[in-house]
C-alpha positions in Angstrom: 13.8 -7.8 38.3 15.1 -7.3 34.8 13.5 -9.7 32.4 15.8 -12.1 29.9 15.0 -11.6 26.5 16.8 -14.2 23.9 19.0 -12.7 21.1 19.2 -15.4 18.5 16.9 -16.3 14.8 18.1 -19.7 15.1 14.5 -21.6 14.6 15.6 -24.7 16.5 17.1 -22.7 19.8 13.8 -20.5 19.7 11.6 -23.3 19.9 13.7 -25.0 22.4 14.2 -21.8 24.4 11.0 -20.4 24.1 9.8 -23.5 26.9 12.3 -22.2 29.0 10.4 -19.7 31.9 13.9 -17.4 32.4 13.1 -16.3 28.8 10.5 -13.9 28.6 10.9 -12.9 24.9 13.0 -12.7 21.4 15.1 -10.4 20.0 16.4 -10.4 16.6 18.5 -8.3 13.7 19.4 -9.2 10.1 23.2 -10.2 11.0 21.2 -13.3 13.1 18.5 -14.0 10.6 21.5 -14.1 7.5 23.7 -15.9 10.2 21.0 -18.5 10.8 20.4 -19.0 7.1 17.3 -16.9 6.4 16.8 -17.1 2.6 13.5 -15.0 2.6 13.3 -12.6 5.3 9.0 -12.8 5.4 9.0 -16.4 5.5 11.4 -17.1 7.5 10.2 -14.5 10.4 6.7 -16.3 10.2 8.3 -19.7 10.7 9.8 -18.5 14.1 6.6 -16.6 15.1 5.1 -20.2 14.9 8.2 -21.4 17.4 8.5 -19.0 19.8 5.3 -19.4 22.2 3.7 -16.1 21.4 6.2 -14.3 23.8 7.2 -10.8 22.3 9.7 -10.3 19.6 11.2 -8.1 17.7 11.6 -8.2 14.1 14.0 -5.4 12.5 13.9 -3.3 8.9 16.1 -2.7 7.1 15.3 -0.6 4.5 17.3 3.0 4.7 15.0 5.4 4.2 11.4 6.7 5.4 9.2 5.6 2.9 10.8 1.5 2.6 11.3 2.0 6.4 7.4 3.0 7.3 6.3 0.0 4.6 8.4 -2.8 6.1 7.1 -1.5 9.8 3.9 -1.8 8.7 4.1 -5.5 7.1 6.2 -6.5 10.3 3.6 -5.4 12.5 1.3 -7.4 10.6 2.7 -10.7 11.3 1.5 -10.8 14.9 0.2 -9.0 17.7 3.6 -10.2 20.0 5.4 -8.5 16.9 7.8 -5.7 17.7 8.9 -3.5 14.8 12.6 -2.8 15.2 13.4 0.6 14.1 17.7 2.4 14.0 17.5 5.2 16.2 19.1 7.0 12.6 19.8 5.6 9.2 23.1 4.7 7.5 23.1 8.6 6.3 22.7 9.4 10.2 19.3 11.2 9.9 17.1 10.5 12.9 14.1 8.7 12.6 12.0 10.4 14.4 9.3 11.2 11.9 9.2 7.3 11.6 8.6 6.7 15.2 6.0 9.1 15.8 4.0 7.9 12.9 4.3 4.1 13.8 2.9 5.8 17.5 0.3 7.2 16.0 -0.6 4.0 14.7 -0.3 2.4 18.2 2.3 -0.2 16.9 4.8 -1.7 19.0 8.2 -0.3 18.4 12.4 -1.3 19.8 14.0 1.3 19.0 17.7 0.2 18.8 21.4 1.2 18.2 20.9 3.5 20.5 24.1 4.6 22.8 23.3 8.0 24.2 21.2 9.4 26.8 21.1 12.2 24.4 19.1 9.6 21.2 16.8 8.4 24.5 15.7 12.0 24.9 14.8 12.2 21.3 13.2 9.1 21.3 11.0 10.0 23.9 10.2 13.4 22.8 8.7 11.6 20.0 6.6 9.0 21.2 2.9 9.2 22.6 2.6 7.5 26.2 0.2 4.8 25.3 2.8 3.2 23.1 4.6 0.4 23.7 8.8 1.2 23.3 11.5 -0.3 24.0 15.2 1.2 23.7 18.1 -0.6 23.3 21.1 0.8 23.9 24.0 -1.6 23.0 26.0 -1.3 26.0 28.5 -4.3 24.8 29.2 -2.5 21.5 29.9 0.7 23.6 32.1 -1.3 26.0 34.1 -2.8 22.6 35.1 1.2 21.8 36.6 2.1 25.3 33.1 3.5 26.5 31.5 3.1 29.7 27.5 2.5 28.7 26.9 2.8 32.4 26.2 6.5 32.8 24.3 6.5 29.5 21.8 3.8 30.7 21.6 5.5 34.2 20.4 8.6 32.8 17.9 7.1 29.8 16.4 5.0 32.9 15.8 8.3 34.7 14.4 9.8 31.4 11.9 7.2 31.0 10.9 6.7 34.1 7.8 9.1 33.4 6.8 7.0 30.8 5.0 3.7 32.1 5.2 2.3 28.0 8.8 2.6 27.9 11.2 -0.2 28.5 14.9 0.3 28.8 16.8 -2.6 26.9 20.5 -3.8 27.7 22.1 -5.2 24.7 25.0 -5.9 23.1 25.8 -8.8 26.3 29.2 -9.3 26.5 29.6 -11.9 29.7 26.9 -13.6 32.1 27.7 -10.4 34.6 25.9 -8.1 32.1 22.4 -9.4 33.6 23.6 -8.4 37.1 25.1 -5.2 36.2 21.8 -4.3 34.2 19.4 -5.8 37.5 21.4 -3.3 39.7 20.7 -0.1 37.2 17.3 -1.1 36.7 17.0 -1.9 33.5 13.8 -3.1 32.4 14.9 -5.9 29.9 18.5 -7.9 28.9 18.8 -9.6 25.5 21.6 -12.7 25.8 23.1 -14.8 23.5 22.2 -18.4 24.2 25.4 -19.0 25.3 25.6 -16.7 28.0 21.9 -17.6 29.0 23.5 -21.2 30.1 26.0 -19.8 32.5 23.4 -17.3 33.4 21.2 -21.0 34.9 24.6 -21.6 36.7 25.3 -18.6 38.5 25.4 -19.6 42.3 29.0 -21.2 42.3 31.2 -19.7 45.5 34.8 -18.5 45.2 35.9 -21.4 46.7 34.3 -23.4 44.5 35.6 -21.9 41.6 39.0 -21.9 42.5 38.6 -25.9 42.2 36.9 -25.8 39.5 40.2 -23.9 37.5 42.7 -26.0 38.9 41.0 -29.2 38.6 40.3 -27.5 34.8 44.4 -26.8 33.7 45.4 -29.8 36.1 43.1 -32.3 33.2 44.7 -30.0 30.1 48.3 -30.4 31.1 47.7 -34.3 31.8 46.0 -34.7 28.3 49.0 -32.8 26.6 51.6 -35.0 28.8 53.3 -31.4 29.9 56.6 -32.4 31.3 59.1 -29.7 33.1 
């Protein structure tokens, strides 16, 4: 069964959602912690390590190159031992970093590798990891889905590729609708990261089509009564 990470820095919805058993973990990036408010990156990450029930989560860099990108790693990795680092499969200048991920392996520390969207970057990935470490890889199957791409074939194969490796866990992310979590169930994906949002009509699935169909009707029948539609 694929497990339901939470994609949100919000400190209020982690503490509330960290309670919730569907949630198994965090995920976060430095668009969430800036959109949550996040003033000081350190201080702020600490504040939801002491919210979020000592399930796993990941904490990104963002510096841009190997030296800054090894030191923040190694300070993120400090703050806990549910930490993971979250490492770009490349940088902004589209170098791989896979001297950066074999030397955070070395040091056993817990990596999510993400922005991934190949099968091609999981091959990489793997070719530079030890098999006592623990990975995840995301591949941003929503983001892939926004360009015209199917993500489908690219997840299929990157589960396949991993499948050798007990440490590794395939990541869906980028959830565009509550669907995603069956879609990524069916392929075998190891984890999901959602969006609160989507998380609450993931609670709800169990509706029936007929159901539904009441639901919509009764739905525009209240919207064109409160705008007093006349024909």
């Amino acid at each position: 069964m694929t497990q339901i990470y939470c994609d949100i820095a919000d400190i209020k919805i982690i503490k509330k959602y960290s309670r919730k058993k569907i949630i198994k973990g965090f995920t976060t990036n430095p668009s969430l912690m800036r959109k949550a408010g996040a003033k000081d990156y350190s201080i702020y990450s600490k504040e939801i390590l002491k919210n979020c029930n000592n399930k796993p989560i990941s904490f990104e860099v963002f510096a841009d190159d190997y030296k800054n990108i090894l030191k923040q790693a190694l300070k993120i990795n400090s703050w806990g031992s549910n930490v993971y680092v979250k490492i770009p499969v490349e940088n902004s200048r589209r170098i791989f970093m896979g001297k950066v991920i074999k030397e955070l392996c070395k040091k056993n520390i817990k990596m999510n590798i993400t922005a991934v969207y190949t099968h091609n970057q999981t091959v990489k990935i793997l070719k530079n990891i030890k098999k006592n470490s623990k990975v995840i890889i995301s591949i941003f199957a929503g983001r892939a889905g926004d360009a015209g791409k199917d993500p489908i074939p690219e997840i299929k194969k990157s589960i396949f590729s991993a499948k050798k490796y007990k440490n590794v866990k395939i990541l869906w992310a980028s959830v565009r609708e509550p669907y995603n979590f069956k879609q990524a169930s069916q392929l075998g994906c190891h984890l999901i990261t959602i969006p609160p949002a989507i998380i609450l009509k993931i609670e709800k699935f169990g509706k029936s089509f007929k159901n539904l169909t009441n639901d919509t009707v009764k739905a525009f029948l209240i919207d064109s009564k409160k705008s007093k539609f006349k024909i």
